[in-house]
mmCIF file as Biopython writes it, N, C-alpha, C and O atoms, coordinates in Angstrom:
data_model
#
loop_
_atom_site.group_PDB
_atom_site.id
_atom_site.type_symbol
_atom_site.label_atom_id
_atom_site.label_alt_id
_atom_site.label_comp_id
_atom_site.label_asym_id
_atom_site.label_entity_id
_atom_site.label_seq_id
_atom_site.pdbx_PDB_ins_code
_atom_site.Cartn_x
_atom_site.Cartn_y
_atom_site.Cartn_z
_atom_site.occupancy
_atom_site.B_iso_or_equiv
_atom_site.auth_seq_id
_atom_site.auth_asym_id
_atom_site.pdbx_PDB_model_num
ATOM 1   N N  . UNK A ? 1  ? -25.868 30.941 15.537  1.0 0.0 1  A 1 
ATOM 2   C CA . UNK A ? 1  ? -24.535 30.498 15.184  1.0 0.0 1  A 1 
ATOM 3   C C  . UNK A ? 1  ? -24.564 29.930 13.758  1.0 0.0 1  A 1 
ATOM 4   O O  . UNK A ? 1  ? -25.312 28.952 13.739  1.0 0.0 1  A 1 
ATOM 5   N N  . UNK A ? 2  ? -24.052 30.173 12.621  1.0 0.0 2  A 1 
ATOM 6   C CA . UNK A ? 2  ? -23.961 29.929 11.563  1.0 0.0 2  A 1 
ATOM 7   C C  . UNK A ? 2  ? -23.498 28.388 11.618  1.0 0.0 2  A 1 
ATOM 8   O O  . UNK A ? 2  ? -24.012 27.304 11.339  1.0 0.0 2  A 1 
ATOM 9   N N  . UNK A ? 3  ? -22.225 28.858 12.136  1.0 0.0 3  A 1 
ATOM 10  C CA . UNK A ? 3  ? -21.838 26.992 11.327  1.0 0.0 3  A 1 
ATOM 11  C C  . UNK A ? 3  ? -22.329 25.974 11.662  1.0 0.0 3  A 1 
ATOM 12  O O  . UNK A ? 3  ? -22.126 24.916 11.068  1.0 0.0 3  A 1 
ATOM 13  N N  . UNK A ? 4  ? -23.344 26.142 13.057  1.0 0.0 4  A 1 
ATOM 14  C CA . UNK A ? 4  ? -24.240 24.691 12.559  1.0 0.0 4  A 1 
ATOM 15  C C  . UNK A ? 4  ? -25.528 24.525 11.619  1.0 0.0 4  A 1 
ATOM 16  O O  . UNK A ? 4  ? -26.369 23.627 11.590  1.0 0.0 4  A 1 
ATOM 17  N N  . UNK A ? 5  ? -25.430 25.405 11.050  1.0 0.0 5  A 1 
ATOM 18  C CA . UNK A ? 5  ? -26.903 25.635 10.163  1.0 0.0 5  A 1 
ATOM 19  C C  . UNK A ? 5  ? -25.994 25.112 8.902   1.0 0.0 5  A 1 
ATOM 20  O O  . UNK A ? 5  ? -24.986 25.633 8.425   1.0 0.0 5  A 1 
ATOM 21  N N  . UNK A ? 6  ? -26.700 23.879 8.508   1.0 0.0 6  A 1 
ATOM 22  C CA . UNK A ? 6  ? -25.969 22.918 6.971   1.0 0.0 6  A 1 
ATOM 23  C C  . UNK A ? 6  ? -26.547 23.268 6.307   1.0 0.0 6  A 1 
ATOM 24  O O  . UNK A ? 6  ? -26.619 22.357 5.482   1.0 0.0 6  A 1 
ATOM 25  N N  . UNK A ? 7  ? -27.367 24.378 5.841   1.0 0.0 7  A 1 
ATOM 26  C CA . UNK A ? 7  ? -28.051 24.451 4.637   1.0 0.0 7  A 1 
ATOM 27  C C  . UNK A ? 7  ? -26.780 25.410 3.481   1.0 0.0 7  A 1 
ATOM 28  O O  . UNK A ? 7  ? -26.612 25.221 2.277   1.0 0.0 7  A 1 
ATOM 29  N N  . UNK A ? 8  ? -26.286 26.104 4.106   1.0 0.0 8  A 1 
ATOM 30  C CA . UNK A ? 8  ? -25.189 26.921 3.277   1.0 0.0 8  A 1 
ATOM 31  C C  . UNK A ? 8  ? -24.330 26.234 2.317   1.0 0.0 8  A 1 
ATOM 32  O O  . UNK A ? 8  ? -24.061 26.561 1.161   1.0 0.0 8  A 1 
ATOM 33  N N  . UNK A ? 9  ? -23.879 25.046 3.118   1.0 0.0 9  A 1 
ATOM 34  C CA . UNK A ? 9  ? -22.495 24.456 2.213   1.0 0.0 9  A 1 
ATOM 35  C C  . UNK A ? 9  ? -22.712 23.040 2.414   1.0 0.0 9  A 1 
ATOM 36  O O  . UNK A ? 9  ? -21.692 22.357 2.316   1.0 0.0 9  A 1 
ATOM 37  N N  . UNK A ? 10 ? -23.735 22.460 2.657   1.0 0.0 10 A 1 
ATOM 38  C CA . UNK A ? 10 ? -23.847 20.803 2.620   1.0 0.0 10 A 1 
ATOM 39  C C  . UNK A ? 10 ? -24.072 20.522 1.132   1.0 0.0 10 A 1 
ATOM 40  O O  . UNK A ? 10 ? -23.584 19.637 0.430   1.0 0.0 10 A 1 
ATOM 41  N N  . UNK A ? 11 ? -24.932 21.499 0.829   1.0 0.0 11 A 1 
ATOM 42  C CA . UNK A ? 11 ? -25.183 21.169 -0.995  1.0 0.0 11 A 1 
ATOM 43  C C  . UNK A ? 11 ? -23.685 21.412 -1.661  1.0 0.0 11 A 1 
ATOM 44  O O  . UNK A ? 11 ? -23.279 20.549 -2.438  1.0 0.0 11 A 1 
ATOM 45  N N  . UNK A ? 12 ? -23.017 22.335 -1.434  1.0 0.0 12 A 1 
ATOM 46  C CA . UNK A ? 12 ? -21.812 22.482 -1.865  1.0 0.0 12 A 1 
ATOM 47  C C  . UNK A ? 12 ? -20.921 21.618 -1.808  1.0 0.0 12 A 1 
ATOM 48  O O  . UNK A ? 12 ? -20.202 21.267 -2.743  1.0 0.0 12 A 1 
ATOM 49  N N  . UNK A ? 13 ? -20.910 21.291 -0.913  1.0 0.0 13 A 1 
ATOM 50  C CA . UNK A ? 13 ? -19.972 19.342 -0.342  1.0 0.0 13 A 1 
ATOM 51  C C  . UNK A ? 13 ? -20.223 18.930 -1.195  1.0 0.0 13 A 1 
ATOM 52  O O  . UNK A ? 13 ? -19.524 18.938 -2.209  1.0 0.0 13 A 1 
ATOM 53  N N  . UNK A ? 14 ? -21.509 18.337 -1.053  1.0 0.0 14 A 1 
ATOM 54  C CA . UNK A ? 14 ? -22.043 16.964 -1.791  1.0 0.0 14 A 1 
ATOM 55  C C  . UNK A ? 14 ? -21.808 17.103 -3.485  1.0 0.0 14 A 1 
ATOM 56  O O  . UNK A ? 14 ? -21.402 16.236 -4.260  1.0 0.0 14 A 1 
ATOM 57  N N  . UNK A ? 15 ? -22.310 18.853 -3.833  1.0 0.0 15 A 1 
ATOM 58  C CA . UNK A ? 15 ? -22.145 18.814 -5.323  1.0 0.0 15 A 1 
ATOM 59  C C  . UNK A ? 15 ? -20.528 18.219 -5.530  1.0 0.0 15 A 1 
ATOM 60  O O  . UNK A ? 15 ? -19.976 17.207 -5.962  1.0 0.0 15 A 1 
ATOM 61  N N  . UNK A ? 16 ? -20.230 19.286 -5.041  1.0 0.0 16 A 1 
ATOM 62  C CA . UNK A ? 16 ? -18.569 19.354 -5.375  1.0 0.0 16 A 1 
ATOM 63  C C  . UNK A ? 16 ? -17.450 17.834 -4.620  1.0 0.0 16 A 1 
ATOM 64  O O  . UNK A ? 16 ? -16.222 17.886 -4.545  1.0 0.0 16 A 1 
ATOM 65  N N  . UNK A ? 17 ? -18.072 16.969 -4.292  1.0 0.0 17 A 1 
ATOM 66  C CA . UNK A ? 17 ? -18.403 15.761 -4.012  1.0 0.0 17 A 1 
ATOM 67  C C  . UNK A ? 17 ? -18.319 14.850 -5.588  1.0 0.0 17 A 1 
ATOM 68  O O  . UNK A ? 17 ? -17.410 14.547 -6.361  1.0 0.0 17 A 1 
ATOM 69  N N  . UNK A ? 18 ? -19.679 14.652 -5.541  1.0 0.0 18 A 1 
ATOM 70  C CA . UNK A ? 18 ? -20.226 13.935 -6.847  1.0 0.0 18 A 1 
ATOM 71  C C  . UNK A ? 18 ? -19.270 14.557 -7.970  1.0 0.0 18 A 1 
ATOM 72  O O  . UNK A ? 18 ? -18.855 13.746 -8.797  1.0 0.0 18 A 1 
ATOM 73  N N  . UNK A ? 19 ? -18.946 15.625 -8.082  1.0 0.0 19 A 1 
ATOM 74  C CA . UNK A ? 19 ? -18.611 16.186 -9.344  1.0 0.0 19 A 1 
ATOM 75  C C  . UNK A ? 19 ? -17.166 15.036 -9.710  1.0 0.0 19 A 1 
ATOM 76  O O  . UNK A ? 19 ? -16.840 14.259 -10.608 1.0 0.0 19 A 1 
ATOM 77  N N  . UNK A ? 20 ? -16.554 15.584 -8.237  1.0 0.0 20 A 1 
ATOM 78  C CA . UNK A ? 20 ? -15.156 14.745 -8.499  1.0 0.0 20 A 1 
ATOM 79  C C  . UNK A ? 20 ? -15.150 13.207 -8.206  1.0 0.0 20 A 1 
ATOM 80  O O  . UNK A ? 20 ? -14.164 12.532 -8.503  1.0 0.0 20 A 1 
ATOM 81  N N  . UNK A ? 21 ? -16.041 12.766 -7.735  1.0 0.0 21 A 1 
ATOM 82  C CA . UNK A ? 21 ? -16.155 10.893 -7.736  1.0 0.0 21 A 1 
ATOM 83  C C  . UNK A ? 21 ? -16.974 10.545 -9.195  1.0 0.0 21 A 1 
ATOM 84  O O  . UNK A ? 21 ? -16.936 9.405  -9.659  1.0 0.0 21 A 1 
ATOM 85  N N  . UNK A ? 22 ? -17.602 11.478 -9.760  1.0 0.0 22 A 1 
ATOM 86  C CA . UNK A ? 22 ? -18.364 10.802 -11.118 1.0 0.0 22 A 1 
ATOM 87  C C  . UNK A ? 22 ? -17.813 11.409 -12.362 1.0 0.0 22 A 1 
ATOM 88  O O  . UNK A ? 22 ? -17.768 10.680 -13.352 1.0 0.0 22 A 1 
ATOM 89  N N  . UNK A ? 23 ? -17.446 12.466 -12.445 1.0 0.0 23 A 1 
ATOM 90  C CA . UNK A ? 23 ? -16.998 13.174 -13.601 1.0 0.0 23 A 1 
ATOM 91  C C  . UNK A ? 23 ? -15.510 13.194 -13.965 1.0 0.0 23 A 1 
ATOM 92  O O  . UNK A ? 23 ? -14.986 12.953 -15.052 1.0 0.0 23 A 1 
ATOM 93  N N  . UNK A ? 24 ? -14.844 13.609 -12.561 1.0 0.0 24 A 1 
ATOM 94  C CA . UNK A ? 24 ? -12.945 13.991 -12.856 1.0 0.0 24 A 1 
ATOM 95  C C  . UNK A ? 24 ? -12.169 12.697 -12.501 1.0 0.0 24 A 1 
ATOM 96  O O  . UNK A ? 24 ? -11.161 12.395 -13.140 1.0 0.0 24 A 1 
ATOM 97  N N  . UNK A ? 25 ? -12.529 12.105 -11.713 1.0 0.0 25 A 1 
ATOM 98  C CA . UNK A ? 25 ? -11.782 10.749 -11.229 1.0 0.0 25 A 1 
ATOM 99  C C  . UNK A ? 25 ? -11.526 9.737  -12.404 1.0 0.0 25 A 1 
ATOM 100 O O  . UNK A ? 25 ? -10.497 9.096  -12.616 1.0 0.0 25 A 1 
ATOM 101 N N  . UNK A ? 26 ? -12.961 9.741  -13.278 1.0 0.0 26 A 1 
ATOM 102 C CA . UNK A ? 26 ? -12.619 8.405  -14.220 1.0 0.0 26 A 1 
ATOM 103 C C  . UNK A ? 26 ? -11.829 9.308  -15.669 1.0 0.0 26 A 1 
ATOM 104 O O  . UNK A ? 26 ? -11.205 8.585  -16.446 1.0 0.0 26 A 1 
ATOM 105 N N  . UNK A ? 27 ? -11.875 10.743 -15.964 1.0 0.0 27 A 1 
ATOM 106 C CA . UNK A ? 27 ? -10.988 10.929 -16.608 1.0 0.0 27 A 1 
ATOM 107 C C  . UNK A ? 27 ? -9.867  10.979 -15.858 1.0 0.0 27 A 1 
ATOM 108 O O  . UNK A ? 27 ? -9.526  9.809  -15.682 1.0 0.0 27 A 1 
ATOM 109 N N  . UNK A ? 28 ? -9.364  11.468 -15.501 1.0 0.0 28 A 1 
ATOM 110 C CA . UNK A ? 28 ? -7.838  10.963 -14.759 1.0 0.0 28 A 1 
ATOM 111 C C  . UNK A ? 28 ? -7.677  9.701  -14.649 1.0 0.0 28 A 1 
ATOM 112 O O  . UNK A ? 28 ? -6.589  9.405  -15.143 1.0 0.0 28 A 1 
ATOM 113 N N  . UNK A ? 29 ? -8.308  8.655  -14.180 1.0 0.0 29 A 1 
ATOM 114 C CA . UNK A ? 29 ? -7.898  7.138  -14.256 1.0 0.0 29 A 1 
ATOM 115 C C  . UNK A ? 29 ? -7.918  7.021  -15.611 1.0 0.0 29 A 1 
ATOM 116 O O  . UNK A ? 29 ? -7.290  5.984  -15.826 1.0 0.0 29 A 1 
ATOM 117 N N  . UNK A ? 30 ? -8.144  7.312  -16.276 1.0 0.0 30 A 1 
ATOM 118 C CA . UNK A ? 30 ? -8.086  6.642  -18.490 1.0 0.0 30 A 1 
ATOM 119 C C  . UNK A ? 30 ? -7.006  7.377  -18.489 1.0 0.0 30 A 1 
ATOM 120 O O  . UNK A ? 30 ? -6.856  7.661  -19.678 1.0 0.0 30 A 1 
ATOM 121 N N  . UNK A ? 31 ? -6.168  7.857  -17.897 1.0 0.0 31 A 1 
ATOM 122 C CA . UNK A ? 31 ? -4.480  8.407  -18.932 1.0 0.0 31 A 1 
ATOM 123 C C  . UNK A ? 31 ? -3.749  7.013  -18.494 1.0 0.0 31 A 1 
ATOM 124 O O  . UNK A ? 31 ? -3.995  6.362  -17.478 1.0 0.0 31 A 1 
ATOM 125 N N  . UNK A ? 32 ? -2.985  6.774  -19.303 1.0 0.0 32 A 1 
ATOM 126 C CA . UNK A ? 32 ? -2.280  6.041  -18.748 1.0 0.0 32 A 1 
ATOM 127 C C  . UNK A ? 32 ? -1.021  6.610  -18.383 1.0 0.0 32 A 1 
ATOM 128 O O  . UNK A ? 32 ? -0.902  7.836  -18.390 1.0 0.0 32 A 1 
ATOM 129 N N  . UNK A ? 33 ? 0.135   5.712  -17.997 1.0 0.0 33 A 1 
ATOM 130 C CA . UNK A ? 33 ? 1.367   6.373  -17.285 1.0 0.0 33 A 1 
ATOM 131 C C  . UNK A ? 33 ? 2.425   6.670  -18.237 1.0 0.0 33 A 1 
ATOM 132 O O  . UNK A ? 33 ? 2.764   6.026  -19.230 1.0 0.0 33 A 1 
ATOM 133 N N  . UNK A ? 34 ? 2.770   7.474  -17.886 1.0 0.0 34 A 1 
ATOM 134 C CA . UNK A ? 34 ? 3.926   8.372  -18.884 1.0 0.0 34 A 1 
ATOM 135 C C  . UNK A ? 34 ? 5.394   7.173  -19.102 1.0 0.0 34 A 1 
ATOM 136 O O  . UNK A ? 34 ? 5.988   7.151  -20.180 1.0 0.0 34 A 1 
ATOM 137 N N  . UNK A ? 35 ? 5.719   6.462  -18.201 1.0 0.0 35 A 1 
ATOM 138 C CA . UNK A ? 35 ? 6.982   5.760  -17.849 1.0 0.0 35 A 1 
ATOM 139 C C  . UNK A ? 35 ? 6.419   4.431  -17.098 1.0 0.0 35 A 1 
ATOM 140 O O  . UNK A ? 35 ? 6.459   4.108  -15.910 1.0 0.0 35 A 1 
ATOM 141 N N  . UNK A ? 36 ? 5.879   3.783  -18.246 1.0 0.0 36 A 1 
ATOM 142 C CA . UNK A ? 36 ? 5.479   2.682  -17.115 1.0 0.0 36 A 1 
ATOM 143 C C  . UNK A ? 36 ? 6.378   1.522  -17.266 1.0 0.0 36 A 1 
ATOM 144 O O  . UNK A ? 36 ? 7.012   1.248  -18.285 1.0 0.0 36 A 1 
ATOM 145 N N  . UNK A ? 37 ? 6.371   0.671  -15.822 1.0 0.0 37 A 1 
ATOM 146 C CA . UNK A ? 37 ? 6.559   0.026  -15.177 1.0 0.0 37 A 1 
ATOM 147 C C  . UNK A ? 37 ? 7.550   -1.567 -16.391 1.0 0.0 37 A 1 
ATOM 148 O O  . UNK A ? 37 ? 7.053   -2.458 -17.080 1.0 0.0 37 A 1 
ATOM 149 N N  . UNK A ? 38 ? 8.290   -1.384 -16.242 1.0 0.0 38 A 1 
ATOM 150 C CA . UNK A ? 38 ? 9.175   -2.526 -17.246 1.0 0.0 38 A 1 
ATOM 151 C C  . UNK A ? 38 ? 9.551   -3.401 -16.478 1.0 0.0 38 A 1 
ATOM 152 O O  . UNK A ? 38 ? 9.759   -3.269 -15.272 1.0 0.0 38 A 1 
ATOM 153 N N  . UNK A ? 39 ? 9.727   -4.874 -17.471 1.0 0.0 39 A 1 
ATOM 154 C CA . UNK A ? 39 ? 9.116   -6.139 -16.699 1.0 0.0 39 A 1 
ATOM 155 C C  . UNK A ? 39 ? 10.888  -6.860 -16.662 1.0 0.0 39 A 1 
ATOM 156 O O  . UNK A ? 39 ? 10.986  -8.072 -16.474 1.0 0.0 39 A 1 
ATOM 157 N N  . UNK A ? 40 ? 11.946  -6.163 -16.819 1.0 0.0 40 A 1 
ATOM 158 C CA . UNK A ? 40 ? 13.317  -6.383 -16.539 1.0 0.0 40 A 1 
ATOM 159 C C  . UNK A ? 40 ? 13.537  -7.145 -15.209 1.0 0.0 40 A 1 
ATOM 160 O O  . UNK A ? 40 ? 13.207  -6.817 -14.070 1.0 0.0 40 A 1 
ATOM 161 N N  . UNK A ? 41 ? 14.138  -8.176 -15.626 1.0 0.0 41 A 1 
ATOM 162 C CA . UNK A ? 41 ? 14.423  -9.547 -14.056 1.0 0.0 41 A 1 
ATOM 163 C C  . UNK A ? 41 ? 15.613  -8.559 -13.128 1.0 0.0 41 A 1 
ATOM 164 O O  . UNK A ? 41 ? 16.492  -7.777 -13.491 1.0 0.0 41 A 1 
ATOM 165 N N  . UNK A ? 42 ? 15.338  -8.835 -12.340 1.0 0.0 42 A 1 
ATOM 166 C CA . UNK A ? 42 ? 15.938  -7.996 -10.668 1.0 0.0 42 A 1 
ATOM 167 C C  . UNK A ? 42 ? 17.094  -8.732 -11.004 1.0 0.0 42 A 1 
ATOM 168 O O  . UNK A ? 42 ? 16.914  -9.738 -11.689 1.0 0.0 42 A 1 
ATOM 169 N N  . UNK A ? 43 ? 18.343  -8.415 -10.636 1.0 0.0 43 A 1 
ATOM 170 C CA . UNK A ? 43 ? 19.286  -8.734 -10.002 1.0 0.0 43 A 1 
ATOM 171 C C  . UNK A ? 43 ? 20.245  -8.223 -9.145  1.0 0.0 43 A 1 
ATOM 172 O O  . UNK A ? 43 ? 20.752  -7.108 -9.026  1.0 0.0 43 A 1 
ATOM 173 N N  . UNK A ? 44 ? 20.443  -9.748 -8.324  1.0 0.0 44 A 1 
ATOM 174 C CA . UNK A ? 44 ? 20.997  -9.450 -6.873  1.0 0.0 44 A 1 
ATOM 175 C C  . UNK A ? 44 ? 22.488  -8.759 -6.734  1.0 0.0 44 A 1 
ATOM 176 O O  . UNK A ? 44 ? 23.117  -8.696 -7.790  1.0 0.0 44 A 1 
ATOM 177 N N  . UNK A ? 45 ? 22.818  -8.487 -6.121  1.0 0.0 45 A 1 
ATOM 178 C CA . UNK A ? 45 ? 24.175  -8.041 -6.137  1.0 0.0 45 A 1 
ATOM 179 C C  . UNK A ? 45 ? 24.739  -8.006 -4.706  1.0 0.0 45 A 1 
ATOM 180 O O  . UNK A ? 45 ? 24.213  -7.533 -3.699  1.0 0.0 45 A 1 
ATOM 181 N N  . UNK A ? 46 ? 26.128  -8.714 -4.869  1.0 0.0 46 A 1 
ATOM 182 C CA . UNK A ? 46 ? 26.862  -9.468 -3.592  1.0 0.0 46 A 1 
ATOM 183 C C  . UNK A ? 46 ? 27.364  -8.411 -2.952  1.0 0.0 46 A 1 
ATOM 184 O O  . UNK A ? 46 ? 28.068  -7.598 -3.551  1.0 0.0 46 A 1 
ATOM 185 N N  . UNK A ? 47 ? 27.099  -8.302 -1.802  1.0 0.0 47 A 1 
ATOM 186 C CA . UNK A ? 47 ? 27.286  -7.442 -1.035  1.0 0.0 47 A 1 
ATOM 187 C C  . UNK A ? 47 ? 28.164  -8.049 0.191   1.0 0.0 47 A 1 
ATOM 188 O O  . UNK A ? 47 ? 27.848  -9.010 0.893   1.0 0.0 47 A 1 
ATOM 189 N N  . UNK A ? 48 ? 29.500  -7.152 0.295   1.0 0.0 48 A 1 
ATOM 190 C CA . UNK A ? 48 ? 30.267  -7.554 1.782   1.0 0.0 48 A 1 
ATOM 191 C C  . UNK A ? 48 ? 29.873  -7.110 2.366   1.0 0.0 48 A 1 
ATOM 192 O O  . UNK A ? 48 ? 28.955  -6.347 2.067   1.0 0.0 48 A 1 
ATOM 193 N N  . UNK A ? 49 ? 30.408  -7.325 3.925   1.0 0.0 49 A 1 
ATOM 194 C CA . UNK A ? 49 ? 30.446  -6.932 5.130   1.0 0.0 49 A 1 
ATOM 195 C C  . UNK A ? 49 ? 31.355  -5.946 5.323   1.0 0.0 49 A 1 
ATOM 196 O O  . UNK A ? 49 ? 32.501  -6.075 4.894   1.0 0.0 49 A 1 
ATOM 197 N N  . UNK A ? 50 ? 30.954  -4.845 5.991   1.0 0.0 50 A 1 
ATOM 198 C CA . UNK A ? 50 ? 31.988  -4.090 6.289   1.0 0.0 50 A 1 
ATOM 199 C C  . UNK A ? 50 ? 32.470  -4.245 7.301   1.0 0.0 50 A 1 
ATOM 200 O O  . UNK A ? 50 ? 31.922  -4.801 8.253   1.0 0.0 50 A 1 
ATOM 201 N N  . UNK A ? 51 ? 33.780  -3.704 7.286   1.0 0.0 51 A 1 
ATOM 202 C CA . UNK A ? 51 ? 34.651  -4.186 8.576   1.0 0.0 51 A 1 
ATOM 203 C C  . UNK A ? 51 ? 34.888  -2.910 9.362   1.0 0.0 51 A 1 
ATOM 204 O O  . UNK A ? 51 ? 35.131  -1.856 8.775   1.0 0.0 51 A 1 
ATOM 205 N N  . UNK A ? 52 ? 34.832  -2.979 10.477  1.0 0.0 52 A 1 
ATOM 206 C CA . UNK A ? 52 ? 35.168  -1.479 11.383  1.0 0.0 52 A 1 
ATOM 207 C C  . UNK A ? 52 ? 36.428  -1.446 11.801  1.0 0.0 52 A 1 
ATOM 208 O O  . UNK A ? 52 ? 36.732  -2.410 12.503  1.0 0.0 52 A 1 
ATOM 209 N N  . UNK A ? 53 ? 37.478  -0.464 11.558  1.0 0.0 53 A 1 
ATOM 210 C CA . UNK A ? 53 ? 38.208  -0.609 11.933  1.0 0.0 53 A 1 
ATOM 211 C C  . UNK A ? 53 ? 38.829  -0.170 13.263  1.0 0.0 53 A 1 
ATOM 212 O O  . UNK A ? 53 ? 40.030  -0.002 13.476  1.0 0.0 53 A 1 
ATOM 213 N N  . UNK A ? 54 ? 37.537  0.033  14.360  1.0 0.0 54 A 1 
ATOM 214 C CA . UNK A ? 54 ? 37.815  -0.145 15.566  1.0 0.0 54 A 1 
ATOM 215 C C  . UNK A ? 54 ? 37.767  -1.089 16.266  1.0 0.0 54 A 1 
ATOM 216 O O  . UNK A ? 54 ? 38.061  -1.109 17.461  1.0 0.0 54 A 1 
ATOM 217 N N  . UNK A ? 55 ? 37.324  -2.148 15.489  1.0 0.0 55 A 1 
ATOM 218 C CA . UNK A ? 55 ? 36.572  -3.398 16.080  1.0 0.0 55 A 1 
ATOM 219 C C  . UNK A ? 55 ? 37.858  -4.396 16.246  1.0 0.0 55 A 1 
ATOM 220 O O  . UNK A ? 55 ? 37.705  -5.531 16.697  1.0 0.0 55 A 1 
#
């Protein structure tokens, strides 16, 4: 039975593994964000109650 024999594609995992936790991850984390995040104060806004008019 093949697929329990790990010698085929365990190295393949693991390379292709490592590749993307040591090599592609930390370039992608150094971009920074296209639209980032602005530090503008929230405001609330008064909101009624609606009324049903079956009620």
């Amino acid at each position: 039975m093949p697929q329990l024999n790990p010698n085929p594609w365990l190295f393949i995992m693991l390379t292709s593994w490592l590749t993307l936790s040591l090599i592609i991850q930390p370039k992608l984390l150094s971009f920074t964000t296209t639209n980032p995040p602005s530090h503008k104060p929230t405001m609330t806004t008064k909101t009624t109650p609606w009324t049903w008019p079956w009620i």
